[in-house]
C-alpha positions as CSV (number, residue, x, y, z in Angstrom):
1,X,41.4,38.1,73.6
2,X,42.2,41.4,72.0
3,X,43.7,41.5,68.7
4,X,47.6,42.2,69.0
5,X,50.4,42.1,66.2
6,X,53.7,41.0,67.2
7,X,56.9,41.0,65.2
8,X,57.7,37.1,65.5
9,X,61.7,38.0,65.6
10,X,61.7,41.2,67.7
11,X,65.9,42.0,66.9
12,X,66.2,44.6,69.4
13,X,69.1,46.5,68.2
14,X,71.8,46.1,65.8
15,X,75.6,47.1,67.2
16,X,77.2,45.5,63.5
17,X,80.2,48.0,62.3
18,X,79.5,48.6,59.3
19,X,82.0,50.4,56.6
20,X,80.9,52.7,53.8
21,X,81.1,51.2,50.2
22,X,80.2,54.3,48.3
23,X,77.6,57.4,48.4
24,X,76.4,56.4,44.8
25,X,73.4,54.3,43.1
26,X,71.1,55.6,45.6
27,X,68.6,58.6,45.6
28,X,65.5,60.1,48.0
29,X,62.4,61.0,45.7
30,X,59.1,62.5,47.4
31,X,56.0,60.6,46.0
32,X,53.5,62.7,47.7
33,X,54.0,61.6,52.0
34,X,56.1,58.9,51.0
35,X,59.8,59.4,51.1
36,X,61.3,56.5,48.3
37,X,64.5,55.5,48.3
38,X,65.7,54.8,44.9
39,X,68.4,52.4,44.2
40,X,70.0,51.7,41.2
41,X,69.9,48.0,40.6
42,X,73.9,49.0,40.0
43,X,74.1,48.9,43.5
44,X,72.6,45.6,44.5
45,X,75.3,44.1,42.0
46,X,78.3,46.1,44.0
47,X,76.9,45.1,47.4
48,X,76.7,41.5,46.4
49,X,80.1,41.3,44.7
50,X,81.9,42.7,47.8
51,X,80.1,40.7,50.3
52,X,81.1,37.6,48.7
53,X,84.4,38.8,47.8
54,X,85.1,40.1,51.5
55,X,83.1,36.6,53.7
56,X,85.1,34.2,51.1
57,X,88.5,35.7,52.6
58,X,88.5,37.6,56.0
59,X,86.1,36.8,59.4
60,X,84.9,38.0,61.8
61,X,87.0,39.8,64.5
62,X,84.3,38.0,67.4
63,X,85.4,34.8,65.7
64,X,89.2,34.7,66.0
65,X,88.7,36.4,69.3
66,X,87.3,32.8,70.3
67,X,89.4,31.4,68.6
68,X,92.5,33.0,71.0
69,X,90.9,32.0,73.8
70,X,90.7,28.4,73.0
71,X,94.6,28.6,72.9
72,X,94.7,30.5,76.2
73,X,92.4,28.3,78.2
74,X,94.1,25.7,80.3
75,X,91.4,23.4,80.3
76,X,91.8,23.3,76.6
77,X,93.4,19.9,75.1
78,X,96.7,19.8,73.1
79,X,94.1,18.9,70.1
80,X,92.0,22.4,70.6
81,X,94.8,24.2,70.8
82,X,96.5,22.9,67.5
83,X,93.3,23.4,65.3
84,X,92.9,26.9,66.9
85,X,96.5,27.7,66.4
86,X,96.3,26.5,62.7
87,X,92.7,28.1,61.6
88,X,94.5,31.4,63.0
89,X,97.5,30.6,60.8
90,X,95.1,29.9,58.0
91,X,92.6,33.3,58.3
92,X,96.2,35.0,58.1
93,X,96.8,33.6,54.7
94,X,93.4,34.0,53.5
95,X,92.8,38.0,54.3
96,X,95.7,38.5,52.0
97,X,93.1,38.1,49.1
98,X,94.5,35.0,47.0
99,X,93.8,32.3,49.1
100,X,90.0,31.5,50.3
101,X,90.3,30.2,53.6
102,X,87.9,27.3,52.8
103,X,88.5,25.4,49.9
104,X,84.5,24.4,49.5
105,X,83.7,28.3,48.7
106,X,80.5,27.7,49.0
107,X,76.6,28.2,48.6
108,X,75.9,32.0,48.1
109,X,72.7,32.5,50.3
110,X,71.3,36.0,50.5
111,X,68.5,36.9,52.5
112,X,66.8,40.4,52.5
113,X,64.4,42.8,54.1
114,X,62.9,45.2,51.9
115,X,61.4,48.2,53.0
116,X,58.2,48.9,51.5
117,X,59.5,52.5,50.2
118,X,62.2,51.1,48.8
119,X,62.0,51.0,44.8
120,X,64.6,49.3,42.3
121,X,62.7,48.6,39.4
122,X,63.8,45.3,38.8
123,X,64.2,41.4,40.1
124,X,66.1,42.2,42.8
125,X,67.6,38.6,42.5
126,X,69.1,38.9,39.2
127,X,71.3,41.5,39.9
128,X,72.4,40.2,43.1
129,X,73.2,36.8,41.2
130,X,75.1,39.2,38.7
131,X,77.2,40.5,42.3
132,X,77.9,37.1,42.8
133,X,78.7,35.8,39.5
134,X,81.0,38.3,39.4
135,X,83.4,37.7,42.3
136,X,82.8,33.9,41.8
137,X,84.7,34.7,38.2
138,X,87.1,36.8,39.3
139,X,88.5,36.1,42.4
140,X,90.1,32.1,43.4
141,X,86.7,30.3,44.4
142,X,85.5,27.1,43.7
143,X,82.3,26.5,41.5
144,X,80.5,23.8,43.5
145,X,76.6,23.8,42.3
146,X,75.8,21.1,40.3
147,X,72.7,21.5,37.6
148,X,70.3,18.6,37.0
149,X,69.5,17.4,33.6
150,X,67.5,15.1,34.0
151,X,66.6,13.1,37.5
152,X,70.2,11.2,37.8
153,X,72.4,13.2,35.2
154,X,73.9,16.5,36.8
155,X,76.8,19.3,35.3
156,X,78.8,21.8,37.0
157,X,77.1,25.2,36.3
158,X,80.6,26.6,35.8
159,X,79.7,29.9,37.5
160,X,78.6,28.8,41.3
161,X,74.8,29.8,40.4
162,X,72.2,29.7,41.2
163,X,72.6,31.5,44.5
164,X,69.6,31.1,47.5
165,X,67.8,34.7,47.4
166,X,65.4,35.4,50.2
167,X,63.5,38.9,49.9
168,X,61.1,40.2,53.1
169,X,58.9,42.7,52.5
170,X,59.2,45.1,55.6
171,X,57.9,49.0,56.6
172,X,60.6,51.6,56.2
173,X,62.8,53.3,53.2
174,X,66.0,51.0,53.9
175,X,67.2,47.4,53.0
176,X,68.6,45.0,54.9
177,X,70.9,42.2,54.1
178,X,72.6,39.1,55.3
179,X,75.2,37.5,53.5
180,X,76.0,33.9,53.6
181,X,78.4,31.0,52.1
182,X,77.1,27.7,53.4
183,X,79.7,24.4,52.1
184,X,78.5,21.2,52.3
185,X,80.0,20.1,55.3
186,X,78.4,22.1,57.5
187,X,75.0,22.1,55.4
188,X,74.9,18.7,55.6
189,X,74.8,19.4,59.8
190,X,71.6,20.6,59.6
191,X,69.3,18.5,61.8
192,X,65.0,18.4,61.8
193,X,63.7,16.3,64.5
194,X,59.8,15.9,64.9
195,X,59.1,16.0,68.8
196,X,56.3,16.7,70.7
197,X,55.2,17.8,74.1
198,X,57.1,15.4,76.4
199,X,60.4,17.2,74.9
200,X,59.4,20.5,76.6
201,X,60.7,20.0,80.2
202,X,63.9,19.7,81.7
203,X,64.8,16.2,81.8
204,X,63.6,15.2,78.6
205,X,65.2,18.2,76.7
206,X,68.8,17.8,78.6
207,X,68.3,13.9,77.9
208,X,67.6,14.9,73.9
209,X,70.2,17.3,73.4
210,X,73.2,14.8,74.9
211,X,71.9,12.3,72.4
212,X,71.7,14.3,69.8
213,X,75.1,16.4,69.4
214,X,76.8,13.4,68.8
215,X,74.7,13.5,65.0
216,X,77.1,16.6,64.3
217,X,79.8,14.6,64.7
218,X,83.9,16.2,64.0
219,X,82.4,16.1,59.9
220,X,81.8,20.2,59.4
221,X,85.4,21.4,60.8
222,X,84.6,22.6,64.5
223,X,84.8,24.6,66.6
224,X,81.4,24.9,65.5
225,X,78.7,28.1,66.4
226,X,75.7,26.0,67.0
227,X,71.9,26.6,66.6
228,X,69.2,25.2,68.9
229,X,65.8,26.1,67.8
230,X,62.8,24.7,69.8
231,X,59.3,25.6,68.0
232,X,58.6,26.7,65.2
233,X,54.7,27.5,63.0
234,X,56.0,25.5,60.7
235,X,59.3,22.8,60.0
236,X,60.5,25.2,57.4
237,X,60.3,28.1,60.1
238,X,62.4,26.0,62.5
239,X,64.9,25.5,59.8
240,X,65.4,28.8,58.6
241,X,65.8,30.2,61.9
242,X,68.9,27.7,62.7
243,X,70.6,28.8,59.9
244,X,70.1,32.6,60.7
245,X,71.0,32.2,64.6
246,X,74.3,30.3,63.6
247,X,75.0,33.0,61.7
248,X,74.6,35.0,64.9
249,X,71.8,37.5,63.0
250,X,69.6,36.8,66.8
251,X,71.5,37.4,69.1
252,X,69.7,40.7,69.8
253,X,66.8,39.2,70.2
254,X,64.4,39.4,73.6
255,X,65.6,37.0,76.3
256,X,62.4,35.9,77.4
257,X,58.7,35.2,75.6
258,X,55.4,36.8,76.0
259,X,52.0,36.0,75.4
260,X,52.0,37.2,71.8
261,X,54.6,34.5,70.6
262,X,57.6,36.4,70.7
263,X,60.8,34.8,69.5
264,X,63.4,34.6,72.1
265,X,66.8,33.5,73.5
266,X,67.1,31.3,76.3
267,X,70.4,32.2,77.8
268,X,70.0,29.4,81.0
269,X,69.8,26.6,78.1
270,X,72.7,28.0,76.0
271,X,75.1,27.9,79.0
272,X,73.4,24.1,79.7
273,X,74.0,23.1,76.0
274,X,77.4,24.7,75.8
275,X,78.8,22.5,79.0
276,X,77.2,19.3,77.3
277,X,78.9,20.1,74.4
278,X,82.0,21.0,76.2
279,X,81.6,17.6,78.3
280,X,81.4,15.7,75.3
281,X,85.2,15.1,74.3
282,X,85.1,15.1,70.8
283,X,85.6,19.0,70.4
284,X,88.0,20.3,68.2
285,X,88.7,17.4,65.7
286,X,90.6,15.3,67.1
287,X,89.3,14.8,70.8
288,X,89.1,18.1,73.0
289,X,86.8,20.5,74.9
290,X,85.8,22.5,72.1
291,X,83.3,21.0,70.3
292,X,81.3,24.8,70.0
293,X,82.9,28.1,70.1
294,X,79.0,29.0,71.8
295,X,75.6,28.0,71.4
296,X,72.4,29.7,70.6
297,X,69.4,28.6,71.5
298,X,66.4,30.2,70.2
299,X,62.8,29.6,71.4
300,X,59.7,29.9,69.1
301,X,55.8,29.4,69.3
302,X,54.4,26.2,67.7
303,X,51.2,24.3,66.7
304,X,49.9,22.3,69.7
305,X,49.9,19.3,67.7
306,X,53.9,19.1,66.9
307,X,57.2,20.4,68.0
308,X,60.0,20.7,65.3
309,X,63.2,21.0,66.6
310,X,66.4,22.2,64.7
311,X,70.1,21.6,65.1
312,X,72.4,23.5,62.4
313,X,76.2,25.1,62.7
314,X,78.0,27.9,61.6
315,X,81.3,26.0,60.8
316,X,85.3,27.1,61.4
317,X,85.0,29.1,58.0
318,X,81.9,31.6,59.6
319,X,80.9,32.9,56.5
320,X,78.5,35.5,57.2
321,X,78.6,39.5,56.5
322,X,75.9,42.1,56.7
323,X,74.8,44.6,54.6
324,X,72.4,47.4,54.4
325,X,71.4,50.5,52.3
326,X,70.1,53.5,53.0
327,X,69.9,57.1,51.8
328,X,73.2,57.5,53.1
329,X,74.7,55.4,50.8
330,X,75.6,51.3,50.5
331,X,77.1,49.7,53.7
332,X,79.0,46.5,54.3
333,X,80.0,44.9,57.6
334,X,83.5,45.2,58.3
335,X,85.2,42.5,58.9
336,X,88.7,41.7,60.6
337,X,91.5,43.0,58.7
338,X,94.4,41.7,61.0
339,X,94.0,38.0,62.0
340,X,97.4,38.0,62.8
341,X,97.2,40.1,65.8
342,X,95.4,37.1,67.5
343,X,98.2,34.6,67.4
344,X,100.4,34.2,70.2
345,X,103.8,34.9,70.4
346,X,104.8,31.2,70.3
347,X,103.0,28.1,69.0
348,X,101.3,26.1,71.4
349,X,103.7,23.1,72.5
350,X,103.1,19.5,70.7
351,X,104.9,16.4,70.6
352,X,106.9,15.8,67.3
353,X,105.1,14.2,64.5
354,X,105.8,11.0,63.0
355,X,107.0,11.3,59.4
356,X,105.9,9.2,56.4
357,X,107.1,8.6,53.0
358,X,104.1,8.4,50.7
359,X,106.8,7.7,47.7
360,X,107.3,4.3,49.2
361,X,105.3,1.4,47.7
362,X,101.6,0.7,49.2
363,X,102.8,-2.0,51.5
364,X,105.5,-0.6,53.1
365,X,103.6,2.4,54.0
366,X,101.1,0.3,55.4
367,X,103.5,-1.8,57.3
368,X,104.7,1.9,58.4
369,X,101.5,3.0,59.5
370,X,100.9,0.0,61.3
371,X,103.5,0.4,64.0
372,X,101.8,3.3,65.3
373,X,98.4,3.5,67.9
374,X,95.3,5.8,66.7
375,X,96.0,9.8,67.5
376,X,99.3,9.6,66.4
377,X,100.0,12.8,64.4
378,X,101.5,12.6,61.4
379,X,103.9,14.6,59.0
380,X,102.9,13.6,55.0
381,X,105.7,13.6,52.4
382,X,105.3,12.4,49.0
383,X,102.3,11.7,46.6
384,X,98.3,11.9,47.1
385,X,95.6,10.8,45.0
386,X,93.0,13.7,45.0
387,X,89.1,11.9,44.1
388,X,86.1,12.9,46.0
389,X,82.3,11.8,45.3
390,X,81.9,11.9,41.5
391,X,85.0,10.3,41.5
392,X,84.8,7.8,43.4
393,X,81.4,6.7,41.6
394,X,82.9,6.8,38.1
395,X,85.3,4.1,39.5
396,X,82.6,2.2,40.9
397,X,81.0,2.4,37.4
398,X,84.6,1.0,35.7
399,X,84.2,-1.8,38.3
400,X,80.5,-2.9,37.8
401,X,81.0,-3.1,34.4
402,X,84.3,-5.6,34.9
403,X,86.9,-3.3,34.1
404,X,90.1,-2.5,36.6
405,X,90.4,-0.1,39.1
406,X,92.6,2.4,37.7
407,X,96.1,1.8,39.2
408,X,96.5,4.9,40.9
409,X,94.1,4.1,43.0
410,X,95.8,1.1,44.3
411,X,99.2,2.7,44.4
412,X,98.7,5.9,46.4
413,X,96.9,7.5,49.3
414,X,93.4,9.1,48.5
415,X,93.0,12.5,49.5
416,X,89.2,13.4,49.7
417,X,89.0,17.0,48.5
418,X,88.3,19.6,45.9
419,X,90.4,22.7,45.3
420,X,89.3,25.6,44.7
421,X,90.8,27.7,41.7
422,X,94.7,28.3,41.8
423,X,96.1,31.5,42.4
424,X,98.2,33.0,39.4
425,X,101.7,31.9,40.5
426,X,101.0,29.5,42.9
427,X,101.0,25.8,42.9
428,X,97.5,25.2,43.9
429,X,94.3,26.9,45.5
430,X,92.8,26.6,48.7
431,X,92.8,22.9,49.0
432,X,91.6,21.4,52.6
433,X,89.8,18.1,53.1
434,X,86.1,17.4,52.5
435,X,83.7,15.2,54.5
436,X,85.0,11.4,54.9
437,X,81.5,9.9,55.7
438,X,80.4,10.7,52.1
439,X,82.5,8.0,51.0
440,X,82.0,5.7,53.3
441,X,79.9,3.3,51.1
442,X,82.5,2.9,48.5
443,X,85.5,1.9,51.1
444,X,84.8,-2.2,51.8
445,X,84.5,-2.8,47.8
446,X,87.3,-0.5,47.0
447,X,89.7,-1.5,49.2
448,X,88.9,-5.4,48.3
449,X,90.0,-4.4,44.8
450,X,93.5,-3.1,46.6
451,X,92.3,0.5,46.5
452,X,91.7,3.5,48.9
453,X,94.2,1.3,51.8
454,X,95.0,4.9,52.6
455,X,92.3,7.7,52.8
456,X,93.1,11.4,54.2
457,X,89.9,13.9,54.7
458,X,88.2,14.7,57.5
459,X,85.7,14.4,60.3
460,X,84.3,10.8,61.8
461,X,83.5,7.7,60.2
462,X,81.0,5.0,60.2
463,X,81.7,1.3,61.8
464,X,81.5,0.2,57.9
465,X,85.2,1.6,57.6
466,X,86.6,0.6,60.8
467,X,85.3,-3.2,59.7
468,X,86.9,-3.0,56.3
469,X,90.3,-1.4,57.3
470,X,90.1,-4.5,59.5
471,X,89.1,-6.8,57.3
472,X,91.8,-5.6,54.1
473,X,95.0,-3.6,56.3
474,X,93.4,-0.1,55.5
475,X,94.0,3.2,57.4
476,X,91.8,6.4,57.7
477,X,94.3,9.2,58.7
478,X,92.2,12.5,59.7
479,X,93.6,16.0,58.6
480,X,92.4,19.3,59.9
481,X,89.1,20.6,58.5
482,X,89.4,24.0,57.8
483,X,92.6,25.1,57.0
484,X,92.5,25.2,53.5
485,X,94.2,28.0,52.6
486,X,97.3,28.3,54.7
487,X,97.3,24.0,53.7
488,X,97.8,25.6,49.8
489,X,100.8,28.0,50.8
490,X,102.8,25.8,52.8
491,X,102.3,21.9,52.4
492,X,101.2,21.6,48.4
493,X,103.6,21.6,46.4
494,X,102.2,20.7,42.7
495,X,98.6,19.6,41.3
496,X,97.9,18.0,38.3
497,X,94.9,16.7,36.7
498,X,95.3,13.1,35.8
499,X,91.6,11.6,35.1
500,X,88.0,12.6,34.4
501,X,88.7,16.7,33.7
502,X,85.3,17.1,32.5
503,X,84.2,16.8,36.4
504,X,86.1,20.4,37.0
505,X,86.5,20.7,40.7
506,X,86.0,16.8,41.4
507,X,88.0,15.5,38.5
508,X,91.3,13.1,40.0
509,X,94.2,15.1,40.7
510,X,97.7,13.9,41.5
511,X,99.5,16.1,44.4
512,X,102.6,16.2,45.9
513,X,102.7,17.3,49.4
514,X,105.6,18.5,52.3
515,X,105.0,18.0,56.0
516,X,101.1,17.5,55.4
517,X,99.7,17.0,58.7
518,X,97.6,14.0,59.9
519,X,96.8,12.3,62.7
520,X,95.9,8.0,62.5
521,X,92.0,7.8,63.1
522,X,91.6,4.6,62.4
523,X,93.4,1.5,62.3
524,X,94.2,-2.1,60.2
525,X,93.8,-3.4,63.7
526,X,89.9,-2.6,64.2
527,X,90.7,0.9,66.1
528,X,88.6,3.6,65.8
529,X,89.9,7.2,67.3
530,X,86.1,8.8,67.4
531,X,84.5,5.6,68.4
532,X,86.7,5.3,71.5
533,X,85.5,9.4,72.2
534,X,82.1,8.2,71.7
535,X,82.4,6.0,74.5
């Protein structure tokens, strides 16, 4: 066989709107037949500290266009509907500026494709950090990176650094750029399975994928965009092409291989995967149709000898924004401006929630809670114990070394979560719910010492909870992953720090909240709202 190059991700065309940030920091030079194009490293700094700035509080107009729809279809549930509804509300509050729409403000990941007569003159990476840093300190984000020490001790880097920086080296006299901000939740959705052969036909790879989206699970605030990559050179190749097709940076590629190994989308299988997900019933949070705004599905070649295969998602906070510069100047991708012009005229219809008193002492709201069945939605009044993982294992610390729980532990609901930083004036930042699963592990010993009866965050959990709200009277009550910042302006009332304020963002906060809302997930009676969708 002839020798043949082939770009391995062909991206046919790009149709992104892009706005113009400014003429400046760049310059053409003629180096004999080479046209440069200089760029101040000034430049890099701008483009990073807008992109961030921008991605942290407005989306995409694509996004909240599927988001409407979920609210017009009538096939949609009453659950769909509501989280669409609300994550429209929320992107509303957050392009005002103050307010991040996610509280977890994320991972800064930036990859780029340098043309080779492009010239800077410097780490590239350091003065993108620099664009970072800077809209991390100045605008109302949360610092989430944690710094190891040593092997089990770990700080808060205070600043959200490091950032993930990618740089491609590519022909041309431009630079290309995407932009992401990747929270936990819905990096902690990023699947690598090791198949083989016998995967690759249609009954096998149907049979796989049914399996298989029940690993992602309510956990990383869906409607999700989901990535299916099949192939791969190599398992990090795989990988990193999930996370760029969530982010929807292939969806221009070819539709169909070639003999040259040709990356490619597979349309037929995206519609397929899209009605499995659809079919699956646990969309939208709390039981529905939506489980995936749309799927992706991106085919790649592969060593004979193994077939990686990754699963990752884009989550309801879609954080992604391009960027580019050329000799015209420094451009960003411009996102939506207006959510607001997506909500319909009138809220979609829902039954009246149930109210609760969380100012009442721990038994009687138990004995509260306990009158009503699994997916009944709730209105929170009253007083929330904010702890989430650090938190949680300092208090397993007090209690290994035979000291008391703290009594506010045993006295109030926990609210998993982490805000982010609090807008001048207002009573608290972007504040939504973080992953339940994570603290799964603590809840049987916990709730024997009389603590954690009542937990509030998000997403499903495993049978270990079910068993020891059972077991000890205990209730996991579900809130909406996502809405972070409109949860902020309207439902939280006060914050205040009450123990371990050297953990920052995870130290244990005392809130009072207003018509919270909530729906029951599971039970004191052995109930389980996910487990029942499961089956």
């Amino acid at each position: 066989m002839d020798f043949k190059y082939q770009d391995p991700y062909p991206i046919l065309k790009d149709d992104t709107v892009y706005k113009k940030l400014t003429s400046e920091y760049v310059k053409v030079e003629q180096h004999g037949e080479r046209e440069i194009l200089t760029i101040d490293p000034k430049g890099l700094e701008l483009l990073a500290e807008e992109a961030m700035a921008d991605v942290s509080f407005m989306l995409r107009s694509s996004h909240l266009e599927s988001l409407r729809r979920i609210i017009d279809d009538p096939e949609a549930t009453d659950n769909d509907r509501f989280v669409a509804y609300n994550l429209l509300q929320n992107a509303a509050v957050a392009v005002e500026g103050a307010l991040p729409s996610c509280q977890d403000t994320g991972t800064a990941i930036v990859m780029g494709k340098k043309g080779e007569n492009v010239y800077t003159g410097v780490e590239d990476g350091e003065y993108l950090s620099k664009g970072i840093y800077n809209t991390y300190q100045k605008r109302n984000l949360r610092y989430s990176q944690v710094v190891p020490l040593t092997m089990f001790d770990e700080k808060n880097s205070g600043s959200n650094l490091p950032a993930q920086i990618d740089i491609y080296a590519k022909k041309g006299n431009y630079y290309e750029f995407l932009f992401l901000t990747k929270g936990g939740g819905s990096a902690n959705k990023t699947f690598l399975y090791q198949k083989t052969k016998s995967l690759l036909n249609e009954k096998s790879l149907e049979a796989f994928v049914k399996e298989r989206i029940s690993d992602l699970g309510t956990a990383a605030c869906p409607p999700y965009h989901l990535a299916l990559v099949i192939g791969g050179t190599s398992a990090e190749a795989n990988l990193a092409a999930v996370k760029k097709a969530s982010a929807k940076y292939y969806d221009n590629l070819p539709t169909e291989g070639n003999e040259a190994g040709q990356a490619f989308r597979d349309l037929e299988w995206e519609a397929k995967v899209q009605k499995i997900c659809q079919e699956s019933a646990i969309g939208a949070q709390f039981g529905g149709k939506y489980l995936t705004h749309d799927v992706r599905v991106i085919r790649l070649p592969r060593h004979a000898a193994s077939c990686p295969v990754g699963m990752g998602v884009s989550c309801s906070a879609d954080r992604n924004i391009k960027g580019k510069i050329t000799k015209e100047g420094i451009f960003l991708e411009q996102l939506e401006q207006d959510p607001k012009r997506f909500l319909p005229a009138t809220p979609p219809h829902l039954e009246e929630a149930v109210e609760i008193n969380l100012n009442k002492p721990m038994p009687e709201i138990l004995a509260e809670l306990s009158k009503y069945p699994i997916k009944t939605r709730l209105k929170l009044n009253g007083t929330l114990i904010v702890a989430r993982d650090i938190a949680h294992a300092k208090i397993k610390e007090l209690l290994d070394a035979g000291q008391p729980m703290p009594e506010y532990f045993k006295n109030h609901p926990i609210y998993y979560a982490g805000p982010a930083k609090t807008p001048e004036g207002m009573a608290s930042g972007s504040f939504g719910p973080t992953t339940a699963g994570r603290m799964d592990v603590y809840v049987d010993e916990f709730q024997s010492h009389g603590g954690s009866m009542v937990m509030l965050a998000k997403g499903n959990r495993t049978a270990d909870v079910t068993n020891a709200c059972n077991k000890y009277g205990g209730f996991y009550i579900g809130s909406i992953g996502g809405p972070a910042a409109i949860l902020a302006k309207d439902n939280i009332l006060s914050v205040e720090v009450v123990d371990f304020p050297e953990l920052g963002m995870e130290a244990v906060r005392k809130i009072e909240v207003k018509d919270f809302p909530a729906f029951i997930i599971t039970d004191d009676k052995g109930n389980d709202f996910f487990a029942n969708l499961a089956h």
